[in-house]
N, C-alpha and C positions, 0 to 999 in steps of 0.2 A: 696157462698151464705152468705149473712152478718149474715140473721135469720131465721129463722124458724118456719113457720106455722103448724100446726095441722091439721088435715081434721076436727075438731071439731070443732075447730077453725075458718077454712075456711068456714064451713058452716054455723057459726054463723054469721060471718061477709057479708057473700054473702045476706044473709036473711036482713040485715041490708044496705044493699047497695041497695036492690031494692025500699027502704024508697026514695033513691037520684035517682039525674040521675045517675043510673049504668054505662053508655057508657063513662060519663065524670069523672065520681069521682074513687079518689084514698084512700087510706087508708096509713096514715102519721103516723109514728113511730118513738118516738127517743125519748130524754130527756132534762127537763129543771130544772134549778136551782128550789128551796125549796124542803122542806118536813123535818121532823125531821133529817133525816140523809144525808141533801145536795142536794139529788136529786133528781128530780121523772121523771114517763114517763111519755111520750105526745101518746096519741092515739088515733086520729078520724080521719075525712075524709075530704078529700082537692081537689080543681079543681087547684090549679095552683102551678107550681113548679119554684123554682128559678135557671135554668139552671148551672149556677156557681160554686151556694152553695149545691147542691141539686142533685141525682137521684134517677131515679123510678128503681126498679128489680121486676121483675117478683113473687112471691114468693107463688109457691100450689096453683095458679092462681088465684093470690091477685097482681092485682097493687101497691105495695109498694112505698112512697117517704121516702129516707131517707136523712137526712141532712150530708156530708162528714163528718166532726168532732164529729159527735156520732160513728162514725162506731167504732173506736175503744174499745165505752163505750159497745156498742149494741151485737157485734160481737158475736156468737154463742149463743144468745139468741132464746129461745123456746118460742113463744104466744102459749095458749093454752086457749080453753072456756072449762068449768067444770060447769054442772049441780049437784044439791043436791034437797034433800026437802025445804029449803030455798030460792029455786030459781038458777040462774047459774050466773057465770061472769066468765072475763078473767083472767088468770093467767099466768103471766111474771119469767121466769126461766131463771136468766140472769147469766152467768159462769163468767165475770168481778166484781160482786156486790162483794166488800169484808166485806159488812155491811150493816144490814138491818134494818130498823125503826120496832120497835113491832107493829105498826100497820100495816103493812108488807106498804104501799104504797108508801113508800122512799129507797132510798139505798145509800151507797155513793161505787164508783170505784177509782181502784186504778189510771185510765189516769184523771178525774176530779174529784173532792171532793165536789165542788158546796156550796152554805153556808146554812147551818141549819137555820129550821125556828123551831122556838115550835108547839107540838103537840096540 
């Protein structure tokens, strides 16, 4: 398994997938170049996959797309949703990140580096 969902997790996003058509939508995970420190992640919801470049996994009964050339970047990463008094979001616990922007929503790895934008 490339990553790993939370049941917190899973239920946040299930709640958010009945917003779409549930039956056809996937939930797309990976990363793209900017952020302070090269990189950031991509995370929302897609109907179409690019057979090629592209698979779905299964993940806590989350249709996943990931892109092949994240996996390396991806690979034992934890999603996680965290509620507080300020409301809840998602939280990315990724074991490749050897560097992370202070505003936590970049990182750079050691398979790509991606190029720094300013904060």
């Amino acid at each position: 398994m490339v990553l790993n969902i939370t049941d917190s997790a899973k239920h946040q996003i299930k709640e958010m997938m009945k917003e779409e058509d549930a039956e056809k939508v996937r939930l797309r995970f990976g990363v793209k170049g900017g952020g302070c420190s090269g990189l950031s992640y991509a995370l929302g919801f897609d109907y179409d996959i690019n057979n090629e470049l592209e698979f779905i996994e299964e993940i806590n009964e989350i249709p996943v797309i990931i892109t092949k050339q994240d996996v390396p970047i991806i690979e034992g990463t934890t999603i996680d949703f965290k509620q507080n008094m300020m409301g809840g979001g998602f939280t990315i616990d990724n074991p490749n990140a050897i560097v992370s922007c202070g505003c936590g929503s970049s990182f750079k790895a050691k398979e790509r580096e991606g190029t720094p934008e300013e904060c």
